[in-house]
C-alpha positions as CSV (number, residue, x, y, z in Angstrom):
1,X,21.5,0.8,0.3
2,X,22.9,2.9,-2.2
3,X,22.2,4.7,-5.5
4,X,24.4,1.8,-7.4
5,X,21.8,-1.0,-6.9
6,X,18.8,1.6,-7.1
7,X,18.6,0.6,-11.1
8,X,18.5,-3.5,-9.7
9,X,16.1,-2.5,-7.0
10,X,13.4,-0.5,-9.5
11,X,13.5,-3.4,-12.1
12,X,13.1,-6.2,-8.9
13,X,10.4,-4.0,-7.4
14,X,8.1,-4.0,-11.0
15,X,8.6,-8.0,-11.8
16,X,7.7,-8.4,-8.3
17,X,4.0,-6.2,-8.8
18,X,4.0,-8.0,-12.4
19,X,3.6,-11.4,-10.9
20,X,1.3,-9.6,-7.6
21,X,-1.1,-8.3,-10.6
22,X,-1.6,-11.8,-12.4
23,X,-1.6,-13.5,-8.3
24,X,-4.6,-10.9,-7.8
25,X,-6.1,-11.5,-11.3
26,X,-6.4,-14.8,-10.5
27,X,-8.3,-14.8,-7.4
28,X,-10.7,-12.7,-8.3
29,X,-11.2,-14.7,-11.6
30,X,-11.5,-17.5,-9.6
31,X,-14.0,-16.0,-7.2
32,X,-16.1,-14.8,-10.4
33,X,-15.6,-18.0,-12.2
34,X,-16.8,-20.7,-9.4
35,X,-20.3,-21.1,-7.6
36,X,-20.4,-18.8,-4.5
37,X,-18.7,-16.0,-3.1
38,X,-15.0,-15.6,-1.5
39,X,-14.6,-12.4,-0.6
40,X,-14.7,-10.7,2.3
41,X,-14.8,-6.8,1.8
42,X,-13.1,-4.1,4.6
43,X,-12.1,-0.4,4.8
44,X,-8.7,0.2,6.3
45,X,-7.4,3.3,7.0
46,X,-3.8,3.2,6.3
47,X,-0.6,5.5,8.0
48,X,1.9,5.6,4.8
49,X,5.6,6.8,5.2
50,X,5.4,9.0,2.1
51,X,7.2,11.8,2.1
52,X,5.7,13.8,-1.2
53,X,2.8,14.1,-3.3
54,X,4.3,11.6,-6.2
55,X,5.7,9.0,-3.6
56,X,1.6,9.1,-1.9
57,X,0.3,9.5,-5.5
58,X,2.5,6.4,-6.6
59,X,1.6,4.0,-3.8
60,X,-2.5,5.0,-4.6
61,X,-2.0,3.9,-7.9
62,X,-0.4,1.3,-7.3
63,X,-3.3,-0.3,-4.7
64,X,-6.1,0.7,-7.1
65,X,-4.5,-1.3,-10.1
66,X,-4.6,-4.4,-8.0
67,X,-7.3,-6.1,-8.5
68,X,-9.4,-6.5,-5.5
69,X,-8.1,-3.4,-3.8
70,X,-9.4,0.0,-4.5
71,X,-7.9,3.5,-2.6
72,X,-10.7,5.1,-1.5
73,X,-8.9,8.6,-0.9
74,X,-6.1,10.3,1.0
75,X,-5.9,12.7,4.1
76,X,-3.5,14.2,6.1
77,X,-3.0,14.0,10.3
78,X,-3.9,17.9,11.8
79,X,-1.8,19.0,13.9
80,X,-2.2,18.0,17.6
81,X,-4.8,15.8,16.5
82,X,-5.1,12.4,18.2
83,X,-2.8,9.6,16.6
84,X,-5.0,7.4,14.3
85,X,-5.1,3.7,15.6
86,X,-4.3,0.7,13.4
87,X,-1.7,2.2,11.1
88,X,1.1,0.0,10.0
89,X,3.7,3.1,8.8
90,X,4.9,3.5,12.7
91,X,7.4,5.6,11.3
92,X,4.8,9.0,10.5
93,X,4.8,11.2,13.1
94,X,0.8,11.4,13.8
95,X,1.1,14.9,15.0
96,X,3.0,16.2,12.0
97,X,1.2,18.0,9.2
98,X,2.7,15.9,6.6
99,X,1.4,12.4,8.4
100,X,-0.9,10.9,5.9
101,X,-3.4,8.7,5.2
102,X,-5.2,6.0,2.6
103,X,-8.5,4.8,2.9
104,X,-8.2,1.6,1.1
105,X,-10.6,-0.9,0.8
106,X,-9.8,-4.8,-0.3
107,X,-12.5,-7.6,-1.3
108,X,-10.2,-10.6,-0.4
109,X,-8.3,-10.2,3.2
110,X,-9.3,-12.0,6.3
111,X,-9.3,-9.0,8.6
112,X,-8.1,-5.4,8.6
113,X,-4.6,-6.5,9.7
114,X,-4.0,-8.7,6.6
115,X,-5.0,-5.8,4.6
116,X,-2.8,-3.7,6.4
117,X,0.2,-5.9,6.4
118,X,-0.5,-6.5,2.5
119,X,-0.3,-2.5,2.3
120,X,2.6,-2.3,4.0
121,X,4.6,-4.9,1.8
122,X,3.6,-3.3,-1.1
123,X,5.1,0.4,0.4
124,X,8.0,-0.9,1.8
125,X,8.8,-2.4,-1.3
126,X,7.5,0.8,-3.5
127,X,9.6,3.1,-1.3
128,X,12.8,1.2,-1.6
129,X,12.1,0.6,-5.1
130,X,12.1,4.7,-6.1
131,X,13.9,6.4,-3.9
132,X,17.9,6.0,-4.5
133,X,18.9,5.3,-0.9
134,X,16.6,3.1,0.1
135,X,13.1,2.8,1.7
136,X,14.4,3.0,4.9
137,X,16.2,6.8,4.3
């Protein structure tokens, strides 16, 4: 990809989490509206591919503001530690000090892995959404 359709890309990216946010809203309006309960509440522990504080900082945000997901906090891989199972960002190199980590809980996913996958859309689509070559760079 390249810096021309970065401007096409950022605009897609936020009408895209415009319509995720009123999606969201409307579950969990549902869920308070009718008799009995929906959810089904889990703690992930996510492996991102950000690269920088704003990009991490960004994608947190991002999560929180969604209704029925909440980031719980951030931490970073120590060096030679043992790779961190169940992470979706393959591409962090768990033994580098810069891998890192959300804790991120959501009220309305099946199982971990359809939080995780949810997660993953939404920083795919994030990354390639701010940074002018592409999520994939």
């Amino acid at each position: 990809m390249s810096w021309i359709t970065w401007p096409f890309r950022f605009i897609g990216f936020w009408a895209w989490f415009a319509l995720e946010m009123v999606r969201a809203n409307v579950t969990v309006l549902r869920d308070n509206l009718t008799p009995g309960q929906d959810s089904t509440p889990g703690i992930i522990r996510y492996s991102t591919r950000c690269r920088g504080d704003a990009e991490l900082t960004l994608l947190a945000s991002l999560i929180t503001l969604t209704p029925g997901t909440l980031t719980l906090g951030t931490t970073t891989q120590a060096p030679g530690a043992a790779r961190v199972p169940g992470g979706r960002g393959e591409d962090a190199d768990a033994g580098a000090p810069d891998a890192r980590y959300l804790f991120v809980h959501g009220m309305y996913q099946a199982d971990a892995e359809e939080l995780r996958d949810l997660v993953h859309d939404l920083e795919s689509r994030m990354l390639a959404a701010v940074r002018r070559q592409g999520g994939d760079a």
